[in-house]
Structures are given as structure tokens and as C-alpha cells.
C-alpha positions in Angstrom: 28.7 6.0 -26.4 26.8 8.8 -28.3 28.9 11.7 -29.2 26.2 14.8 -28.6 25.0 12.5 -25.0 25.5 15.2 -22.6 25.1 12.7 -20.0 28.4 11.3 -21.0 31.8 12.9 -20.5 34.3 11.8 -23.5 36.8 9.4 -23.3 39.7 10.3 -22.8 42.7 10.2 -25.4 45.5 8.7 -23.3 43.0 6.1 -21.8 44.5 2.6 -21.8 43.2 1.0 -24.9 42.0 -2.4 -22.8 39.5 0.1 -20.7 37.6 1.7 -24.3 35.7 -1.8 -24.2 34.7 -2.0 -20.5 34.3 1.6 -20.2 31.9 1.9 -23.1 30.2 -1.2 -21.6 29.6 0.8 -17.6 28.2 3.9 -19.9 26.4 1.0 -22.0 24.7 -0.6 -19.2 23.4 2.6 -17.3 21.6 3.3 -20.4 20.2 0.2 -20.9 18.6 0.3 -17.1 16.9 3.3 -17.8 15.0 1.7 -20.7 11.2 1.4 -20.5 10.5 -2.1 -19.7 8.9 -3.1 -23.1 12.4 -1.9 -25.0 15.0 -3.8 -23.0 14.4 -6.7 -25.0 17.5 -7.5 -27.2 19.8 -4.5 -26.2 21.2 -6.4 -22.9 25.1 -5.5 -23.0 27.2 -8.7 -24.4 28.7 -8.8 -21.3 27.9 -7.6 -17.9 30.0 -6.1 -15.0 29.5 -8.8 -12.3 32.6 -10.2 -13.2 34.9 -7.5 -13.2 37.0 -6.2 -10.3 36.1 -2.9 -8.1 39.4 -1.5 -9.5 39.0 -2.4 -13.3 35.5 -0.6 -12.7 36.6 2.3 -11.0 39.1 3.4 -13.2 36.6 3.1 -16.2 34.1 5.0 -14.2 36.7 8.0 -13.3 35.7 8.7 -17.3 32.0 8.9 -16.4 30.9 12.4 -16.0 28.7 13.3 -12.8 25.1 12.7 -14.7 26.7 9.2 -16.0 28.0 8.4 -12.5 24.6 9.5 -10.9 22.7 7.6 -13.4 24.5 3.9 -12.8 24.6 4.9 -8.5 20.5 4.9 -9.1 20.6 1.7 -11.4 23.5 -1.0 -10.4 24.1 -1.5 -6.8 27.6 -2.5 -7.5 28.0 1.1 -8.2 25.6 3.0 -6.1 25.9 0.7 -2.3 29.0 1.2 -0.6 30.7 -2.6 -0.1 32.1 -3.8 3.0 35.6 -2.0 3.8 35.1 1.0 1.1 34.2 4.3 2.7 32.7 5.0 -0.4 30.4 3.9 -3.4 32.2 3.2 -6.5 30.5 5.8 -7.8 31.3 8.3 -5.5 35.1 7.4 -5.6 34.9 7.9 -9.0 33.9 11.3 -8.8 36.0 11.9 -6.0 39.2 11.2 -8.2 38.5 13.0 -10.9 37.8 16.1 -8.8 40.6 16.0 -7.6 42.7 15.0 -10.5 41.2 18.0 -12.8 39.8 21.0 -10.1 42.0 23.6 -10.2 43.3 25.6 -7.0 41.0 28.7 -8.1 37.7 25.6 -8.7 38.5 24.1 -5.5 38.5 27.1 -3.1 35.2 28.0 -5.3 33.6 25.0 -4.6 34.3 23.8 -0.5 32.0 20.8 -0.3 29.2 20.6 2.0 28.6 18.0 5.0 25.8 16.8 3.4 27.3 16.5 -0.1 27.7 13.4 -2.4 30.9 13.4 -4.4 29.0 13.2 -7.1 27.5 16.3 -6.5 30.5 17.9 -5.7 32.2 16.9 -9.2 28.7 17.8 -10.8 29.1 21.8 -9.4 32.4 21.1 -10.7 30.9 20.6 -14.6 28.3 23.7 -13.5 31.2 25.8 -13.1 33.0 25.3 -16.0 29.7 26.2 -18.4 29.4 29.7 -19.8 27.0 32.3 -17.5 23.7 32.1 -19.1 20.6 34.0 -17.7 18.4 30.1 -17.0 15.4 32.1 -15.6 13.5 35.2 -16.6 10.5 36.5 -14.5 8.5 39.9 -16.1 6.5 40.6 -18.8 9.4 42.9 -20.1 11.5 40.4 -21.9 10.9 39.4 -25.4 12.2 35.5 -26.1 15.9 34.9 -25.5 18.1 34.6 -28.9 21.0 33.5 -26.7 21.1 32.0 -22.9 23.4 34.8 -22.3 21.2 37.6 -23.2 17.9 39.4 -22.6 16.5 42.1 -24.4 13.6 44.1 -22.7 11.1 45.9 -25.1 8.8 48.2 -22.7 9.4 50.2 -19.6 5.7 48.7 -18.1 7.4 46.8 -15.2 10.3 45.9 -13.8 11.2 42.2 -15.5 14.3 40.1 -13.8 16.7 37.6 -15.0 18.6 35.4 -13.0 21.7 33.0 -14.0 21.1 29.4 -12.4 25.1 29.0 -11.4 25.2 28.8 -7.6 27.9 30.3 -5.7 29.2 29.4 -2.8 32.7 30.3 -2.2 35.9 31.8 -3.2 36.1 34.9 -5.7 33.8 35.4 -8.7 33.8 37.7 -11.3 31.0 38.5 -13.9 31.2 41.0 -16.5 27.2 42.4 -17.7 27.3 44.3 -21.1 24.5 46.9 -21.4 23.4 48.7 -24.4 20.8 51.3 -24.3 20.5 54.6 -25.8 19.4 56.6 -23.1 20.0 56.7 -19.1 18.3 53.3 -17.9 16.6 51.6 -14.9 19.0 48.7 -14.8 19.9 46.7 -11.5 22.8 44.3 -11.5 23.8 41.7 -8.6 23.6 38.9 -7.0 20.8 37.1 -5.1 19.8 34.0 -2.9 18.8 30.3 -5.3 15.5 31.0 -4.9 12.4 30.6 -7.2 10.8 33.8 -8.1 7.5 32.0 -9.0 7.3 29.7 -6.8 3.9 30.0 -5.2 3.9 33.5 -6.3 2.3 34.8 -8.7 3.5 37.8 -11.3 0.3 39.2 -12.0 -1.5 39.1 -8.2 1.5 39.2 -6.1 4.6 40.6 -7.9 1.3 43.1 -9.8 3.4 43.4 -12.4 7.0 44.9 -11.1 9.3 41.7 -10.7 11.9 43.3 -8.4 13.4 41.7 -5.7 15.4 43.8 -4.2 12.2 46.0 -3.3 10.3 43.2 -1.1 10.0 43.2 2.2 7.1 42.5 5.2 5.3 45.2 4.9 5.6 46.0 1.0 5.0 42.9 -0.6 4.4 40.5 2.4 3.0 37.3 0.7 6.6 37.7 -1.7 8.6 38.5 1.4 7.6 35.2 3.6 8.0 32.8 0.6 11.4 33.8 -0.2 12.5 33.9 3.1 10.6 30.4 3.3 12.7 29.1 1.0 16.1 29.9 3.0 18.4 26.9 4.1 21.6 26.5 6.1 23.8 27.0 3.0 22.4 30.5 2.9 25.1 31.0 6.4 24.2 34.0 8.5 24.4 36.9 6.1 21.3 38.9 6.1 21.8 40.3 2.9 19.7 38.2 0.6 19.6 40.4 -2.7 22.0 43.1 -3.4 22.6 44.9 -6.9 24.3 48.1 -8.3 21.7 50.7 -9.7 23.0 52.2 -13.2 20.8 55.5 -12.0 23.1 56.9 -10.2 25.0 54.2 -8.9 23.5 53.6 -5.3 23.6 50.3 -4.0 20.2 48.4 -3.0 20.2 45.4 -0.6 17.5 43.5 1.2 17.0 40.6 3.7 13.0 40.4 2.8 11.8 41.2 6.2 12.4 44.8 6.8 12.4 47.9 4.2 14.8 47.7 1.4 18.4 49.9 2.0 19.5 52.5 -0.3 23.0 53.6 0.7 25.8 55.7 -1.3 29.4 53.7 -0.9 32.9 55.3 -1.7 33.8 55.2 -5.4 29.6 55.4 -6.1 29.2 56.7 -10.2 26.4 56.2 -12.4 26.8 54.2 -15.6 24.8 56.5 -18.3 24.1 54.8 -21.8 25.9 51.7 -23.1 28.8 49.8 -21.5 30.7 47.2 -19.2 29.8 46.9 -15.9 32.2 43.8 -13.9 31.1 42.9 -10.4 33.2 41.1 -8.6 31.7 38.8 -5.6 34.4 37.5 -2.6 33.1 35.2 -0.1 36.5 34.9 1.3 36.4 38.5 2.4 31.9 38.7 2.1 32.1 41.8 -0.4 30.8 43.1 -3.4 32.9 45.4 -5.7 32.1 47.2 -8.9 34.0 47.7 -12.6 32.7 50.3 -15.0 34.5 49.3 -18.2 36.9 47.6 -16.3 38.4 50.3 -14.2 37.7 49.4 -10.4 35.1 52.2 -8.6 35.2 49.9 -5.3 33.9 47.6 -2.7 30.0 48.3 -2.9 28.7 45.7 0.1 30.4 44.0 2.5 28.7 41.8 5.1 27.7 39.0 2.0 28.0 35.1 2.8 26.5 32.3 1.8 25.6 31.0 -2.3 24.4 33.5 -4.5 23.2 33.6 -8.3 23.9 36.4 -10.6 20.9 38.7 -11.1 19.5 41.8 -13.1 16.3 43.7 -12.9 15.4 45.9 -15.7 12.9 48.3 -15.7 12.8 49.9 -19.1 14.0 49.1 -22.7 17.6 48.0 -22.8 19.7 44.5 -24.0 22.0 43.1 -21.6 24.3 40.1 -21.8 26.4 38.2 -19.2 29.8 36.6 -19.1 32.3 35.2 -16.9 35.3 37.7 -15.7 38.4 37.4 -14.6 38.5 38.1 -11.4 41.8 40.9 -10.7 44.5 40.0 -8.4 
């Protein structure tokens, strides 16, 4: 096992010493599958897992993390085929026990698993969840290149430029803290959107013309943007309506859109601008479908209620500024 594979989730400390072997052998042996043809030759495993029993194998595999686990499902049927009276592949049990051993309360009412879900792909949102917030995806001509996943620095006020963080959403209570430094009054949106693509199928330069903003697209502004977001909408998205919704540091207003019709602009209860540099903490609940506002950490308010669904975190800048993203702690 390579130390710096991120494939690979460490062994674990108190692991029974007779498993290191066999366990390094299942990680081993999903590596060697993968091998072009022509480099196979001579890096066969010393042994191989026929002989072992499903048990012996499953609790070596429980130290497989979800890339591992989806890797040997695609390459050794004895992992990947459920076997007659097992409700499950062994690779799926795997990843079923060590969700449950290791999610939290807070992780697990986060992450309510889907119909249509592997295990694997449950304990793979798992490993998503636990990373650092990083902005995976910028769109705009604003941004210079990112030092740091977590931040983005835009350099001219030409366009509206947007960022998006590629950690879905899908239940329970989530809290993200955006750090802004400016010098002057800025044109700075902050919130959350649907996992869509941005780009895909649109242009920036013919369709977006310049002014990535997705909050302002609808039908009849923007019509070729609005169908292919919309286009991209699947039952995970639930019945909400509201698609994209952020908190405007001029002035404060809250902006929402479902893509169809015109934008809404709306004052909300506890509404205050957020002038020059600071903390602004949003807190998303899909228990209760609302999104509330921090400005330096005190609480203005619920913003939007009416949200449901999975959601990404989001900013759209519009002029020079530098903002960073990080996980909060969501307030009791």
C-alpha cells in the first residue's frame, strides 16, 4: 500500500495483525487489475483471494476506502456480484459497516441515502463530507489562478465571474463561513445553488456574454442558459423551486431564481449590508428548507425559506475583491 494513494484509506492501528497481510493483498490485487495489459507480467499478487472466506475478506475490505472498494467491485466479481443468500456485494457490505461504525449522528442526518444509492457511494459522500470546502469550479473571466482551493481573488469589475464549491448537499444543517476582503463597498453574492454545470453546453463568451451570474437567468433574459440548467434538474433536486439563492453584500437583499421566470429581489427581516471586509456565515437547513445569514458571527436572520433538495455553495463577484470559504459550525 502506498502511503500518499488517495485511493486507499490507511490501515488501521488496532487492526488484527493476521489481517495487515490479507488486507494489503485485497488493496494489492485491485491495483494490479487495473494494469495495462502489457505491465501485468510479473506483479501477479503471491497469493490470490479465491481461497479465502467472505468473512476474512470482508473485514479486510471494511479498511478499504470508497475509491478502493469501487475499484475491486469493477475488477473481482468476488467482490463486486452479490453471492447467493447475501443481500449485498462484499463490497458494498464493506462500505455499509464502516458507515455505520464511523458516521456520526450530525454526518448521518446530513447524508439520508438515496433509493437508488450504492453503499459505496453512500460511504464515498461520507469521505466528501469530511474534506475541507474548496471553491472546485470557477466560471468568469474575473478570477486570476487560484493560490488555494479555498480562495479566489478577482482582479477587474468587467463581469460578473462565479465560483462554486463541488460538495453536494443534501440534508440536515450546514454551515459555511465566506471571508471577504475588499476595500471599498463590493458587488459580492454569496449562496447556494443546484449541482449543475455552468458550461455545460454554454458558452461564457456567446451565451453568458461575459456576466457569469446565475442567479439573474431566466426564460426570457438569458433563455438558451435558462433551458439548459433547468435541463439538467433530477429528482434529487425534490420540489423546491428555488434553484439559486444568495445574499447580496449591496445592501443585503436576497436574490433567488428557479430559471424560468424573472429573478426575485425581496428585503427579509434582520436585512443589513456587509460594507468593506469581513465574515459572512450562512447557514443552510433542509430539515426546516431555510437560509439564514451571520455577519461576523452575530445572527441577522432567516433570509429564504421554501429551499429543498442538494445544493452547492456558491459566490458571484462582480468587481475586485478576495474571498475564501470554510466550513462553520452550525449554532444550536
Amino acid at each position: 500500500m502506498c502511503a500518499n494513494d488517495p485511493t486507499m484509506t490507511p490501515l488501521h492501528h488496532d487492526q488484527p495483525s493476521e489481517l495487515w497481510g490479507v488486507t494489503g493483498l485485497a488493496m494489492g490485487y485491485s491495483k494490479w487489475m487495473t494494469l495495462p495489459r502489457g505491465n501485468k507480467r510479473g506483479r501477479l499478487p503471491s497469493a490470490t483471494l479465491d481461497g479465502l472466506g467472505n468473512d476474512l475478506l470482508l473485514r479486510c475490505a471494511t479498511y478499504i476506502g470508497a475509491d478502493g472498494l469501487a475499484q475491486l467491485g469493477r475488477t473481482s466479481a468476488r467482490f463486486g456480484i452479490s453471492q447467493a443468500g447475501q443481500q449485498r456485494s462484499l463490497a458494498n457490505e464493506a462500505a455499509r459497516q464502516q458507515f455505520l461504525q464511523s458516521a456520526t449522528d450530525e454526518e448521518r442526518s446530513r447524508l439520508p441515502k438515496y433509493g437508488d444509492e450504492s453503499d459505496v457511494g453512500l460511504l464515498r459522500a461520507l469521505e466528501q463530507l469530511r474534506k475541507p470546502l474548496c471553491f472546485d469550479k470557477l466560471v468568469g473571466n474575473g478570477f486570476r489562478p487560484q493560490e488555494h482551493p479555498a480562495s479566489v481573488t478577482c482582479t477587474d469589475d468587467l463581469g460578473w465571474s462565479t465560483a462554486v464549491s463541488g460538495h453536494v448537499m443534501r440534508g440536515g444543517r450546514h454551515c459555511v463561513e465566506f471571508e471577504v476582503k475588499n476595500d471599498e463597498q463590493t458587488l459580492i453574492h454569496l449562496g447556494v445553488i443546484r449541482p449543475v454545470s455552468l458550461t455545460d453546453g454554454i458558452d461564457v463568451v456567446a451565451d453568458w456574454k461575459g456576466n457569469v451570474n446565475p442567479v439573474r437567468v431566466s426564460s426570457s433574459c438569458k433563455p438558451v442558459i435558462s433551458e439548459k440548467l433547468r435541463s439538467q434538474s433530477t429528482t434529487r433536486w425534490g420540489e423546491s423551486s428555488v434553484h439559486c439563492c444568495n445574499y447580496s453584500c449591496y445592501g443585503g437583499r436576497c436574490f433567488w431564481a428557479d430559471w424560468d421566470v424573472e429573478d426575485q429581489i425581496f428585503e427579509w427581516q434582520g436585512q443589513e449590508a456587509s460594507d468593506g471586509s469581513g465574515t459572512i456565515g450562512l447557514l443552510l437547513d433542509l430539515d426546516e428548507g431555510t437560509l439564514s445569514v451571520f455577519k461576523n458571527r452575530r445572527h441577522l436572520g432567516v433570509m429564504k425559506e421554501g429551499l429543498g433538495g442538494e445544493y452547492c455553495w456558491f459566490v458571484t463577484v462582480g468587481s475586485p475583491c478576495s474571498i475564501s470559504i470554510s466550513s462553520g459550525r452550525a449554532p444550536n
